[in-house]
N, C-alpha and C positions, 0 to 999 in steps of 0.2 A: 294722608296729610291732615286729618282729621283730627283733633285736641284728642279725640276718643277712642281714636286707635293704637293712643299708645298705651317757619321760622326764621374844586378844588382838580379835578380835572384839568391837567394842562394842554397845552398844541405838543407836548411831548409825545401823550399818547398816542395822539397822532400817526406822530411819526414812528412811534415805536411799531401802530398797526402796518402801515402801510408796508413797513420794512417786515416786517413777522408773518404776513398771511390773514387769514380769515383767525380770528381768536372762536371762533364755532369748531374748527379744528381744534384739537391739542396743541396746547401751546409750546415752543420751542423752548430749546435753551437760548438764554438771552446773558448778554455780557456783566459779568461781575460788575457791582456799582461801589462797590468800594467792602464786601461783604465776603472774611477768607473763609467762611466753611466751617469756622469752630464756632460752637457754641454748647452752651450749657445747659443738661436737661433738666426738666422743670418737674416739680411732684406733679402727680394725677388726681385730683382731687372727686373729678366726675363733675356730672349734673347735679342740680337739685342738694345741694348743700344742705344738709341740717344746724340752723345756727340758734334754734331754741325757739321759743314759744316766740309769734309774732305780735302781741299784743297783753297789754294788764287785764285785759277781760277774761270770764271766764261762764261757762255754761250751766246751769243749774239743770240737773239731772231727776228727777220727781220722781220716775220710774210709771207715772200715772197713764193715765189716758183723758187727751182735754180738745173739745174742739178747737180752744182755743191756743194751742200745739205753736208755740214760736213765735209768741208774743213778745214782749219787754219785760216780761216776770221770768222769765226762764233764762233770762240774761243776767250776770252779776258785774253791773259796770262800776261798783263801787272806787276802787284803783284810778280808773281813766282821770283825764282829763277834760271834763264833759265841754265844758264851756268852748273849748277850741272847735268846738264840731260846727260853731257859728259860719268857720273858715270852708265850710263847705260848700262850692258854689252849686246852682243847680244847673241842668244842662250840660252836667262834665259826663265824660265817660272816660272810666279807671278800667285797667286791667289789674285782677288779684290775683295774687302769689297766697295758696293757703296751706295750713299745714297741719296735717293730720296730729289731733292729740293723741293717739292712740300708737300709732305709727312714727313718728316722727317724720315722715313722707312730705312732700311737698304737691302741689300739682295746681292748674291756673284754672279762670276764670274770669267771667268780664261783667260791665253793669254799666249800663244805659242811663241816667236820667232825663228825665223830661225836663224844658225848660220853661215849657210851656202851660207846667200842673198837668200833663196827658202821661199815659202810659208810657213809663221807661221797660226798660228788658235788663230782667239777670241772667246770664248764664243763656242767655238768645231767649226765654221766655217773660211772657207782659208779667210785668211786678205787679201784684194783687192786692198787697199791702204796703203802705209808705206811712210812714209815722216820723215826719220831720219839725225839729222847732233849734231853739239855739243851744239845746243841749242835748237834741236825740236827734238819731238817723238813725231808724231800722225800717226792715224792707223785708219782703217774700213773695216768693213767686209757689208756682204748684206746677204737678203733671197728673196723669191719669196712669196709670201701670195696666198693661194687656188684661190682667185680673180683676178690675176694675178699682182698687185701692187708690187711695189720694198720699201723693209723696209731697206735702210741702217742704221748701227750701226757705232757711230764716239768717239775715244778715243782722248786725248792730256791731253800727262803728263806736268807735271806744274813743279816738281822740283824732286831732286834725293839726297838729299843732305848725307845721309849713302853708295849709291851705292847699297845696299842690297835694298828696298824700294822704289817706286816714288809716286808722289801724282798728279793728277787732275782732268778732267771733262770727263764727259759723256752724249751724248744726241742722240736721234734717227729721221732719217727723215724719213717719208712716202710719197711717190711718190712725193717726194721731197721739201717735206713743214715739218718743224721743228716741230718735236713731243712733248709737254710737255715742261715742267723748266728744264729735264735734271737732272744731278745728280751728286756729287763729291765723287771721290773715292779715295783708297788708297791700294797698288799694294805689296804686300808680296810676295818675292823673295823662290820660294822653294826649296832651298837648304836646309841642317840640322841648325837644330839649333844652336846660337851661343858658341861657347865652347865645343860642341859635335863630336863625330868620328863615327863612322858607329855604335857599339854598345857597350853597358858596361851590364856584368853580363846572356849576354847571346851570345851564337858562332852558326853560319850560319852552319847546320851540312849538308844539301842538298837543292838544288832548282830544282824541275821541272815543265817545263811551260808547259800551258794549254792549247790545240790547240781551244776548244769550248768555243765559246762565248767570253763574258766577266766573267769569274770565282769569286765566291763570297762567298760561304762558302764549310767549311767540315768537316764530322765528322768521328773519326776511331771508326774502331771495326774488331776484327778478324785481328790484321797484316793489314790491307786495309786502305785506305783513300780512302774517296768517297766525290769527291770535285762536287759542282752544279755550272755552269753557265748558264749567260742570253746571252739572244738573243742581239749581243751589234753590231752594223754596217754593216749591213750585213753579221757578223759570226753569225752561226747558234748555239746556246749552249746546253746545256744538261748533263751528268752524266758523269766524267770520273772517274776510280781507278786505284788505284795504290796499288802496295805492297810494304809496308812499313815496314816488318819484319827486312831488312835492314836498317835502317836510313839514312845511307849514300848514299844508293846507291837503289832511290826508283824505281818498275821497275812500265810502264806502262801493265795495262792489260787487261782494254777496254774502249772504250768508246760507248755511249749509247745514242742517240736522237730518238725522233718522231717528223713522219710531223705534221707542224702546229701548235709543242705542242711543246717547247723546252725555253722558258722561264722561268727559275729554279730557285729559287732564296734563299734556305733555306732546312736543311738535317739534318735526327736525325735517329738514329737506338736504336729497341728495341731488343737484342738476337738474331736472326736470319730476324730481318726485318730492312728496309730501309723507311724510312719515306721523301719524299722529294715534298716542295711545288710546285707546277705548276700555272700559272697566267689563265690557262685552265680550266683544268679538278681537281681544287680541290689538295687531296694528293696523291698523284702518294704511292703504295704499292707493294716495290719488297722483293723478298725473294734472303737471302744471305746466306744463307744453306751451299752453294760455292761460298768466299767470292767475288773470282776473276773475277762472272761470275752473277752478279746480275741478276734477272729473275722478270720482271712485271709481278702483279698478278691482279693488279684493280687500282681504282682509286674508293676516296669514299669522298662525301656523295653521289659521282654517281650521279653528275649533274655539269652545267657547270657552275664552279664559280672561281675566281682570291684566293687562298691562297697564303702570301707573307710570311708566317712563322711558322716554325712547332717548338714546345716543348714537352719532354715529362717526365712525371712525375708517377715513379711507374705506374699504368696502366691508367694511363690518358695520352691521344692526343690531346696538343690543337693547333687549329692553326689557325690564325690570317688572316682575310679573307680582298680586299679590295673592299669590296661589303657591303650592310647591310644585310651579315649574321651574321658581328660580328664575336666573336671568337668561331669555332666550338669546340666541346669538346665529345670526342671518345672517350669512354671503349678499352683497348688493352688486355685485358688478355688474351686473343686469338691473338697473336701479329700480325697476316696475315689476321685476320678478322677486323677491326676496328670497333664498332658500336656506332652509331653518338647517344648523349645521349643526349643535347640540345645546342643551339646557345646562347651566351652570347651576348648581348647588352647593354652595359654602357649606365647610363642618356645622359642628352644635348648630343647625337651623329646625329643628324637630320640630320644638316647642314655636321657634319665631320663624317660621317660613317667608320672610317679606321682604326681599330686597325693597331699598325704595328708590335710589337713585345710582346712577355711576358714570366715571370716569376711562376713557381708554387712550393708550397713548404708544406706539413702540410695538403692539404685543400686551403690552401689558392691562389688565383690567382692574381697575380700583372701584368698590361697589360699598358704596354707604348704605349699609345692612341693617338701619333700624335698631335695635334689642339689641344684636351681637355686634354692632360695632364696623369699624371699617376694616374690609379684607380685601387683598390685596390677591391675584390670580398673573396667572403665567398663562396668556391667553393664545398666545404665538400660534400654534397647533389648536385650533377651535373643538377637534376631536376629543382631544387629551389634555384638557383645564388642570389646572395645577393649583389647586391652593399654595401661596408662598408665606402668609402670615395673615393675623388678625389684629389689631388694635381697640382694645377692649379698654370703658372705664366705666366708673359706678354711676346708676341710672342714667345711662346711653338711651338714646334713639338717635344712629348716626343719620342724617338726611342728605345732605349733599356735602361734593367735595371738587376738587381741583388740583390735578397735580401740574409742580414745573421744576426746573434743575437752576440752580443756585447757588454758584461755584462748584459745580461739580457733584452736588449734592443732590440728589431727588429728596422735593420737599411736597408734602401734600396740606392740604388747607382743609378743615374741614368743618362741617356747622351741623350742629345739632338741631331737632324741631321741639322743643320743648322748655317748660320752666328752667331759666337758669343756663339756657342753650347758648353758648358762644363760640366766638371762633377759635378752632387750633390750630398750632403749627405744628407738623410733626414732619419730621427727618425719618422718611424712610428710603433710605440707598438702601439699609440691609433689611427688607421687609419677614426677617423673623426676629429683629430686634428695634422693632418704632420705637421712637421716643419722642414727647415732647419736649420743641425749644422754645416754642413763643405762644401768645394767644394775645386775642382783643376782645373788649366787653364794652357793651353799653348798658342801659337797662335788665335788672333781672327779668320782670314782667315780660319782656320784648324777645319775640325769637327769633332766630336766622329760619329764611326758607332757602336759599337758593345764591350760588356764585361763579361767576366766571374769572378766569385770568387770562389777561391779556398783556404778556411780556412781564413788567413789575410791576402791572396795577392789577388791585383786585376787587370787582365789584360787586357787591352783595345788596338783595333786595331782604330787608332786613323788616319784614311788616309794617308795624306802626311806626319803624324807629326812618323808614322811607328806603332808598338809595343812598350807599354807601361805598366810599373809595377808597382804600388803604394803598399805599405805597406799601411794599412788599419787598423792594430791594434789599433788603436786612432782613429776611424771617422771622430773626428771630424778635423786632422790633416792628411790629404791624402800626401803619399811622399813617392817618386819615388824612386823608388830601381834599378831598371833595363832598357832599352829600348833596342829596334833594329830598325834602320833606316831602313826599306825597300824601300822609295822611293829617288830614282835617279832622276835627272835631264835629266840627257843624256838618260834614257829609250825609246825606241821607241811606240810612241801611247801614249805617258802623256799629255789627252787634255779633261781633264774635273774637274770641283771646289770640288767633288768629287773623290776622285781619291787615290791608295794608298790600306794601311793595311785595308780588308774588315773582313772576315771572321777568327774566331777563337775557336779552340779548345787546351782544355790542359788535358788531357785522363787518366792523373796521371801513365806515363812510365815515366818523367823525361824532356817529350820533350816539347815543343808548337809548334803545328801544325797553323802556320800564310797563309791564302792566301790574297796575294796579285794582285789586278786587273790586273796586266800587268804583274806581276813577274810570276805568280802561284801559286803553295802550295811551302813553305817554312818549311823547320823543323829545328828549334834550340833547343838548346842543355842549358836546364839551369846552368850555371856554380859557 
């Protein structure tokens, strides 16, 4: 889930939960809302859109060698509009969208400033150099490379002309000779969206933060939350709970690391078990007997391998390994025993061996494949996995998905983790012929991580863009019903293009349990 290793609620809900089941299960068919099943398929454009150079600046090329490597001389902002750069506030933090001159490629980044004249951060490292007045803003950061060489990083915005926004260049020296063509970008200011307040349709009912790690998903059961963090900066992460029988007022009641072993990144419970991924040891297996007081019983398949995501379905375990085991798939009917029943391996994965996350539902297995896309598996017989079709588009990394039926129709939802990542709808009844009907977009900068559905609503923890609700009863017409801004500017620690609403459950009590990276577990209140 790494940038680097490739993102209004009514009391109907409500009732739609109550009458539906737990939405942590696969969601049912639910009654047509006025939606007959025809719809029109959409071109596929992909990710990461090439739409031409991001800015009138452009990078002067020497060929030399200068310690002074990524200066303002090496910049040609002749073109710009310098004066607008006045509109640049300090203390903002942007995420950039940049794009390779060389390539025509896209790909993000992020940038911190100080409000304070202190150290801001590019790209998660201290800016070294800042060079601000009313008609310049450039900036650099550096690293050290294993070889001991110095790679500085050189920014200069070119113009600002909204205030919200700036645009320019980008290029990197090594050991002090200008790296590449460089690259033009365009800088999304993260504050809420234009015309929005903190949230419509859903009320902030408690916040409590996360002292382990970086915090990233959670799921209840029993009155509890049992939220997982990573190993994120030197914090150590791992397992905390809470008791959540309050809402308001959730209390903490432990937390739970191993050495060496504390990179957690995904949590599902089946009855009295905790199911949670480890980048280690596989799936970590605790027993919640006593909700408040989880107790590790194993780890399985009982070897050392990176799972980055667990799902469970009726008594199936699958979980989503980033190794070429593929996606393991576990017998639970013994909920504290799991027994590994075989390893799934989609086609073409040679090169991208990485399930990242996935769906099951009927039998059937839907697995958002990263690189190659969403594929689609005939899981019925766990022995004899069936590949049924792939869902491929240009610069993919598919991350999560959701499937449900929609007059008749199997429709699957699905979100990308990257530049330009938004949501799809695709019609897959016949999963060797997807097609897309619908999609929803917000900010390019802004990525999907993660979504559930629950009957016609569909929730999405959309990073900086917060909590997000689509009515869904028309696929092919996604539209927002509700959101919750969870992310802040002024937060302390907002220093990555990732960043924001991660992890999401909605448990069918009325609440959605949102974690947020730097906020914590979040519980709102559907209004």
């Amino acid at each position: 889930m790494k940038w680097t290793r490739v993102p209004l609620v009514h009391l109907f809900s409500f009732l739609v939960v109550a009458l539906l089941g737990c939405p942590d299960s696969p969601s049912q068919p639910t009654p047509d809302a006025g939606w007959d099943g025809t719809a029109t398929p959409l071109e596929e454009l992909g990710d990461l859109v090439d739409t031409g150079r991001l800015s009138a600046c452009r990078i002067i090329n020497d060929g030399g060698t200068s310690e002074n490597c990524g200066d303002l001389s090496y910049f040609d902002l002749s073109a710009c509009k310098r004066d607008t750069l006045a509109n640049v506030p300090p203390g903002a933090h942007y995420n950039l969208v940049l794009r390779s001159e060389a390539a025509g490629t896209l790909f993000g980044s992020n940038v911190l400033f100080s409000a304070d004249g202190g150290t801001g951060l590019a790209d998660g490292r201290p800016i070294t150099s800042l060079v601000r007045d009313g008609r310049t803003l450039q900036f650099s950061a550096q690293s050290t490379q294993p070889d001991g060489g110095i790679v500085r990083y050189n920014w200069a915005a070119c113009e600002s002309p909204s205030g919200t926004d700036f645009t320019g260049c980008y290029f990197s020296c090594t050991n002090g000779r200008v790296t590449g063509k460089g690259s033009t970008f365009h800088a999304t200011r993260l504050t809420w969206r234009e015309g929005e307040s903190e949230s419509s349709g859903l009320r902030l009912v408690s916040e409590s933060h996360v002292a382990l790690g970086r915090p990233v998903d959670v799921h209840v059961a029993h009155g509890h939350a049992y939220v997982v963090s990573m190993d994120y900066k030197g914090r150590t992460g791992g397992l905390t709970v809470f008791d959540v029988s309050n809402k308001s007022t959730p209390v903490l009641k432990k937390v739970f690391t191993l050495p060496t072993d504390s990179y957690w990144n995904s949590a599902w419970t089946k009855d009295n078990t905790l199911y949670v991924a480890s980048d280690k040891r596989g799936v970590l297996v605790f027993d919640i007997s006593q909700p408040a007081d989880p107790r590790l019983l194993k780890d399985v398949p009982g070897e050392s391998i990176n799972a980055h995501t667990v799902f469970v379905d009726g008594n199936r375990l699958y979980a989503a390994t980033t190794a070429e085991s593929g996606v393991l798939i576990f017998d639970i009917s013994t909920p504290q025993s799991p027994t590994l029943l075989n390893r799934y391996l989609a086609p073409n994965t040679v090169d991208f061996p990485y399930p990242h996350d996935m769906f099951a539902r009927d039998g059937q297995l839907y697995v958002a494949h990263g690189y190659v896309g969403l594929v689609v598996a005939d899981a019925s017989n766990p022995s004899e996995v069936r590949t049924l079709g792939t869902y491929s588009f240009p610069n993919q990394y598919s991350h999560a998905t959701a499937v449900g039926t929609f007059a008749g129709r199997t429709i699957a939802f699905e979100g990308g983790e990257n530049v330009d990542a938004h949501l799809r709808v695709l019609d897959i009844t016949d999963p060797t012929r997807m097609v897309k009907i619908g999609e929803f977009r917000l900010r390019t900068a802004i990525s999907i991580h993660n979504m559930v559905l629950v009957g016609q609503r569909l929730y999405i923890t959309w990073y900086q863009e917060g909590l997000r609700v689509l009515d869904v009863s028309n696929p092919t017409k996604p539209t927002q019903v509700a959101y919750f801004n969870t992310y802040r500017e002024t937060d302390p620690g907002r220093d990555d293009f990732l960043d924001g609403a991660i992890g999401l459950r909605v448990p069918g009590d009325g609440y959605v349990y949102v974690v947020d990276m730097t906020r914590g577990l979040l519980i709102l209140r559907e209004e």
